[in-house]
C-alpha positions in Angstrom: 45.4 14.8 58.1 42.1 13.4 57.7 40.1 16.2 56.6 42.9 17.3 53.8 42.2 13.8 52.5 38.5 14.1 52.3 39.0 17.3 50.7 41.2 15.9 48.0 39.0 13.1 46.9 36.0 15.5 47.0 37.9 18.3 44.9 39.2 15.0 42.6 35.4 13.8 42.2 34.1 17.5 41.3 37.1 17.7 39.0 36.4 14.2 37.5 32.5 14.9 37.2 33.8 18.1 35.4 35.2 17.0 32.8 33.5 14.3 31.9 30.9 16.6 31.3 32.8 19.0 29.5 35.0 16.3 27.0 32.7 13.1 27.0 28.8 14.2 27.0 28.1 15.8 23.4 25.4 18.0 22.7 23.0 15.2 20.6 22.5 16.2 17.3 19.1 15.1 15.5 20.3 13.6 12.2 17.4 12.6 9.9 18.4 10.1 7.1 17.0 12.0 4.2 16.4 10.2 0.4 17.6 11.7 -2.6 16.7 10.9 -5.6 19.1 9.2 -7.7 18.2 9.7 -11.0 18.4 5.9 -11.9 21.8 5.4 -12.2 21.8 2.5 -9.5 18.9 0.4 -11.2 20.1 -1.2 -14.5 19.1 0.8 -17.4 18.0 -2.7 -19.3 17.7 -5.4 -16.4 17.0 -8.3 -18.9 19.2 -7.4 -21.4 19.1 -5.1 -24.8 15.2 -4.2 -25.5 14.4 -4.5 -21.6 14.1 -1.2 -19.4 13.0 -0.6 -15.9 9.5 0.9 -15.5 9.6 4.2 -14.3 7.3 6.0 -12.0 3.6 4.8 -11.8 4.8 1.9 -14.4 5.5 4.5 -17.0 8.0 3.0 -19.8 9.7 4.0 -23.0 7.9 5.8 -25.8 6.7 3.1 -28.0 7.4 0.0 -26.1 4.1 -1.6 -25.7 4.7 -4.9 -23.8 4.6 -4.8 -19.7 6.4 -7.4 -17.7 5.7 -8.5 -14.1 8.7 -10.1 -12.3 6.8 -11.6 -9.5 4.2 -13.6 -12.4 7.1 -13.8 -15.2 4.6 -12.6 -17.2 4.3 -10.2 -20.3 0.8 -8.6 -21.1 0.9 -7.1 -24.6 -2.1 -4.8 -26.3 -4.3 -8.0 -26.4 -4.6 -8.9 -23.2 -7.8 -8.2 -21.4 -5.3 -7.2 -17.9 -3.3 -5.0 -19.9 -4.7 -1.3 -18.5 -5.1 -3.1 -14.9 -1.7 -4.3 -14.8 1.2 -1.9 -13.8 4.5 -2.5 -15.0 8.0 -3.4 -13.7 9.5 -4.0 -16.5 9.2 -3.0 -20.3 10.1 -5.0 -23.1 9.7 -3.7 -26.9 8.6 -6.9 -28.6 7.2 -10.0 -27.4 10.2 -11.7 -28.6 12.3 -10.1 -26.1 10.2 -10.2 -23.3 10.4 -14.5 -24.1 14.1 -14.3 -24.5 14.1 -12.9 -20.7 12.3 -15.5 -19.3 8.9 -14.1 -19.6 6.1 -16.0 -20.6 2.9 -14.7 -22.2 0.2 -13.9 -20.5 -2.4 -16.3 -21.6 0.3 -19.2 -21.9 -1.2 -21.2 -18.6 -4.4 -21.3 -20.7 -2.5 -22.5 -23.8 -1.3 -25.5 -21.9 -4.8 -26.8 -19.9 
């Protein structure tokens, strides 16, 4: 009787080991998260309101909009400032007007006040 035993529990594990390798061990699939461009519909077309709009790639803006804004300064640099070709922008305004009625100041404005 003791040898039938042995046999079942071995025949049980070999069974067991079985299908756990035939229902619980997947074949791994390589999935590589891959970006799609979106087209800009999750970035706010004008982010500080009418007359604002998000600078596109390489700080390229709207046709005609002169005045470049940098969120991390709060600064605007219009055609007059000396930083204006240096400075890439995150935000375009289309008058200076605007870009102070967002919050923006202008660029030579911490001079102004020394």
């Amino acid at each position: 009787m003791h040898g039938v035993n042995c046999w079942l529990m071995g025949l049980s594990f070999l069974l067991g080991l079985t299908l756990t390798f035939a229902f619980a061990i997947w074949r791994v699939k390589r999935e590589v998260p891959t970006s799609t461009p979106s087209g800009g519909a999750a970035v706010a077309a004008a982010p500080y309101g009418d007359g604002s709009a998000r600078a596109g790639g390489g700080g390229s803006g709207p046709a005609g909009w002169t005045i470049k804004g940098n969120e991390d300064s709060m600064l605007y640099h219009g055609l007059d400032s000396p930083s204006y070709e240096a400075t890439i922008a995150e935000v375009w305004f289309k008058d200076e007007q605007t870009a102070a009625a967002a919050g923006f100041q202008r660029w030579d404005s911490r001079r102004e006040q020394t």
